[in-house]
N, C-alpha and C positions, 0 to 999 in steps of 0.2 A: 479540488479547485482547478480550472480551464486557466491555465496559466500562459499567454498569449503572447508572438512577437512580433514586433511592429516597426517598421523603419523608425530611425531615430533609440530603439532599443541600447541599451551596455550589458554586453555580458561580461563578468569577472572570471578567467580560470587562474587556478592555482594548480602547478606543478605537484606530483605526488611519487613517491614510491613507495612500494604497497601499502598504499591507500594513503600514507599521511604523507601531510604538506611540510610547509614550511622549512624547520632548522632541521629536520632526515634528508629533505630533497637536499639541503647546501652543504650536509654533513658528507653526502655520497657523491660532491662533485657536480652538484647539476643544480641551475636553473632555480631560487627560489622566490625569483621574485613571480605576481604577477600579471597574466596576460590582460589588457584590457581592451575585448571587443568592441569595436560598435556597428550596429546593421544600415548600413548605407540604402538600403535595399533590399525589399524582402517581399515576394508573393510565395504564398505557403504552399509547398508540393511541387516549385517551378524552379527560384531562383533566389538566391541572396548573393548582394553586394556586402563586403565586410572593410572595415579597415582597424590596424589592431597597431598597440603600443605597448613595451615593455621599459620600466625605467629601474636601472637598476643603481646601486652606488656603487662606484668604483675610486677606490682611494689614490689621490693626486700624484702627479709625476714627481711633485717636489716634496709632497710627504715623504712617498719613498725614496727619497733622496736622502732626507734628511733623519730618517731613521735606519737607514745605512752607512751615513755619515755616524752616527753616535754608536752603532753597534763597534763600529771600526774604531775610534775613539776612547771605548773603553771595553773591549771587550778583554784586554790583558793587562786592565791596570793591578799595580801593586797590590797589596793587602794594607789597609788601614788611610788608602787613598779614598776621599769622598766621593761618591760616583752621582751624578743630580740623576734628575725623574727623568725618562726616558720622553720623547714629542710625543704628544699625543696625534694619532693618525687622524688626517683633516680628510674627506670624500667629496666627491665630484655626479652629479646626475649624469648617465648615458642615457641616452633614448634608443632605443629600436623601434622600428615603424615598419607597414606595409600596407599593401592592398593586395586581396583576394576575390574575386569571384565564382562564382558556378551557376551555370543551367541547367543544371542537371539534378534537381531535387524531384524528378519525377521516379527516375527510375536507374540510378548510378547503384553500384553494387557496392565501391569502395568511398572508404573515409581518408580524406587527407590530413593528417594529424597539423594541431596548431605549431607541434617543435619541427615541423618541415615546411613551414610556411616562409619564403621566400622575404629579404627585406627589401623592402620597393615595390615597384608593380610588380605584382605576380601573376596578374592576366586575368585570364577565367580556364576553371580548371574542369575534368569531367566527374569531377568525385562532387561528395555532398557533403565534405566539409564536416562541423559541428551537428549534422544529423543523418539520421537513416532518411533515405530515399521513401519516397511512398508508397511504392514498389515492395521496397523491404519491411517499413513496417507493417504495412494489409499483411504480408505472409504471415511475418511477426505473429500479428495480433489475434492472427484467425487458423495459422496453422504448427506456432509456434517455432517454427525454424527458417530460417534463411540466407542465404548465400552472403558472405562479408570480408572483401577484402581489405588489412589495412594499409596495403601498400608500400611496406618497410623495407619488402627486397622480396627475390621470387621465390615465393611461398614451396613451388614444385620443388627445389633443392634444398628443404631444412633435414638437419640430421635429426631424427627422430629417438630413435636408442641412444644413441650418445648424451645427448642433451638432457634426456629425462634420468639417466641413470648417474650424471652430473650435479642435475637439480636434488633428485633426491638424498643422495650423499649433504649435498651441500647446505641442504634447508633443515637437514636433521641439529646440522652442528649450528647454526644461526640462530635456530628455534630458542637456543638456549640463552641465549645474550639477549635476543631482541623479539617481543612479542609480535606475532605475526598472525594478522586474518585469520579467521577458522575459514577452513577450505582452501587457503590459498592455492598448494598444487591441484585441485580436483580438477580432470580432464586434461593434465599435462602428460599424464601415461603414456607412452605408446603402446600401438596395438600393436601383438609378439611377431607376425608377421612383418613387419618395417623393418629395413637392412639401412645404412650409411645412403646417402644419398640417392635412395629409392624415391622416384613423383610422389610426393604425398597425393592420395587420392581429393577429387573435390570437395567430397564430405569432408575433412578437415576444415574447410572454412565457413561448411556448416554452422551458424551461431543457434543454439537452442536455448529455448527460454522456460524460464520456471512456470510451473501452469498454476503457480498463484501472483499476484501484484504485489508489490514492493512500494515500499515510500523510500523518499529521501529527504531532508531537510533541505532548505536554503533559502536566504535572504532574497525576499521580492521587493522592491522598494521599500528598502528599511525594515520590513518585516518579517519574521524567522515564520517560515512557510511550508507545512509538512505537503509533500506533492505525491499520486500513485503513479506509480512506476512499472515497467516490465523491466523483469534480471534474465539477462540471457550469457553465454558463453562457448568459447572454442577451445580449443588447447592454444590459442594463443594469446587471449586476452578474457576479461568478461568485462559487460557495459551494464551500465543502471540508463536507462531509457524512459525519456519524460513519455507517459502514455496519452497522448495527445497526438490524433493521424495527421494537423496542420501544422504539429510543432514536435516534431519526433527528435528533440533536443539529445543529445548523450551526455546526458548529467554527471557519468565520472566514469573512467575509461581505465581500468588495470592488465598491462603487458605483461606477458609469461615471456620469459627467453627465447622461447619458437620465435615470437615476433620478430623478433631482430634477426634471426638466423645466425646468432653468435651464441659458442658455448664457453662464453668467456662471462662466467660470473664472481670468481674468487678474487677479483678487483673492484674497490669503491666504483671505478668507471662502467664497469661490466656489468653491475650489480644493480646501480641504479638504471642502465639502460633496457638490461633483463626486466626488473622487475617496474618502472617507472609508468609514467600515465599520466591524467589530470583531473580535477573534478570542477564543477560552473561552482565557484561558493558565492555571485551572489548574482543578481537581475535587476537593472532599474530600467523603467520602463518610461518614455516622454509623457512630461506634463501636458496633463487635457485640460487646456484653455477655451 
């Protein structure tokens, strides 16, 4: 299916860490509401106009007043003193908002992730945003590899040994508590030659792609939509990529610890930002009148 985007389009993301949404993203401290796009402006392989909204609940000033009042109130009463029901916590809607743009869907290397998207005007940027360049995916699609930055901090100083001899310790003991992706570390290795803050070479952010197509699921206008895809990856992340050269979408986006350049994953905070990402779960597209 030619799954198409067209001013006036919504795109749905949902926050993930590896791979799954929802109650893991807010279990690990992060973000689980989600994002919701819409294309202001779009000519395919040139430019998109976006502006995006996140609402989340946040429980009132005077709930937690008032569940701090009755903590304090009974939290040392007697024994065989009646103690009532505790307040029920009341929530409150926050909004977040912004505007993004880019001209640069011909030929930008890097991707500006939606959790660094600025709230308010954020101008126009030179990245390409929610897709590969056209640039990158022709490489992509015809020679399987291509250059991709995701812009999280400079890629030239990540510790390479440290961090993978870190990950692996650490994903051994996790494996066991919490079911994790098959493959997840593949391509987080370092190569044996890599010392502490040696240039990672360019090829690092080589992303290489499987040299067969991938589907993914997702909601098209109400509809559960299986779509082909190219799977490619770095040691710093791997994307599932709508295979469409006018709509080179990044259907779901998963961070290895490299990306961040922090080897601080043995904290819920660390952990989800090591491992974190997002996937599009759904598409609605404007009615044709």
């Amino acid at each position: 299916m030619a799954m198409t985007i067209s001013t006036g389009s919504e795109i749905v993301l949902r926050p993930t860490v590896l791979g799954v949404g929802g109650k893991i993203a807010k279990w690990f401290g992060g973000e689980a509401d989600e994002r919701i796009v819409k294309v202001d402006g779009w000519m395919p392989g040139e430019s998109a106009s976006l502006s995006w909204s996140i609402t989340t609940q946040v429980e009132t000033a005077q709930s937690l007043a008032s569940r701090k009042a009755y903590d304090e109130a009974y939290a040392s009463s007697p024994v065989g003193v009646e103690i009532p029901k505790p307040p029920e916590p009341t929530y409150e809607d926050v909004v977040k908002s912004g505007t993004i743009k880019t001209a640069s869907l011909a030929s930008a290397t890097a991707l500006e992730l939606p959790e660094r998207w600025p709230q308010g005007d954020g101008g126009t940027v030179e990245t390409s945003l929610l897709w590969l360049s056209r640039v990158q995916y022709d490489e992509l699609a015809s020679t399987r590899s291509t250059t991709l930055s995701l812009g999280l901090f400079d890629e030239s100083l990540v510790q390479v040994e440290e961090v993978t001899s870190k990950l692996e310790s650490f994903m051994s003991r996790i494996s066991k508590i919490l079911p994790l992706p098959k493959g997840e570390l593949e391509g987080v290795a370092s190569d044996s030659e890599s010392s502490t803050n040696t240039p990672v070479p360019l090829s690092l952010l080589t992303i290489t792609a499987s040299p067969s197509w991938g589907q993914f699921s997702i909601m098209v206008d109400d509809v559960r939509t299986m779509v082909q895809t190219i799977e490619a990856k770095n040691k710093f992340g791997s994307l599932t990529i709508l295979a469409n050269r006018d709509n080179p979408l990044v259907l779901e986006l998963r961070l290895t610890p490299l990306a961040q350049g922090s080897l601080d994953v043995l904290s819920a905070e660390g952990f989800r930002k090591g491992f974190g990402g997002y996937e599009v779960a759904e598409i609605k597209n404007p009615e044709i009148k």
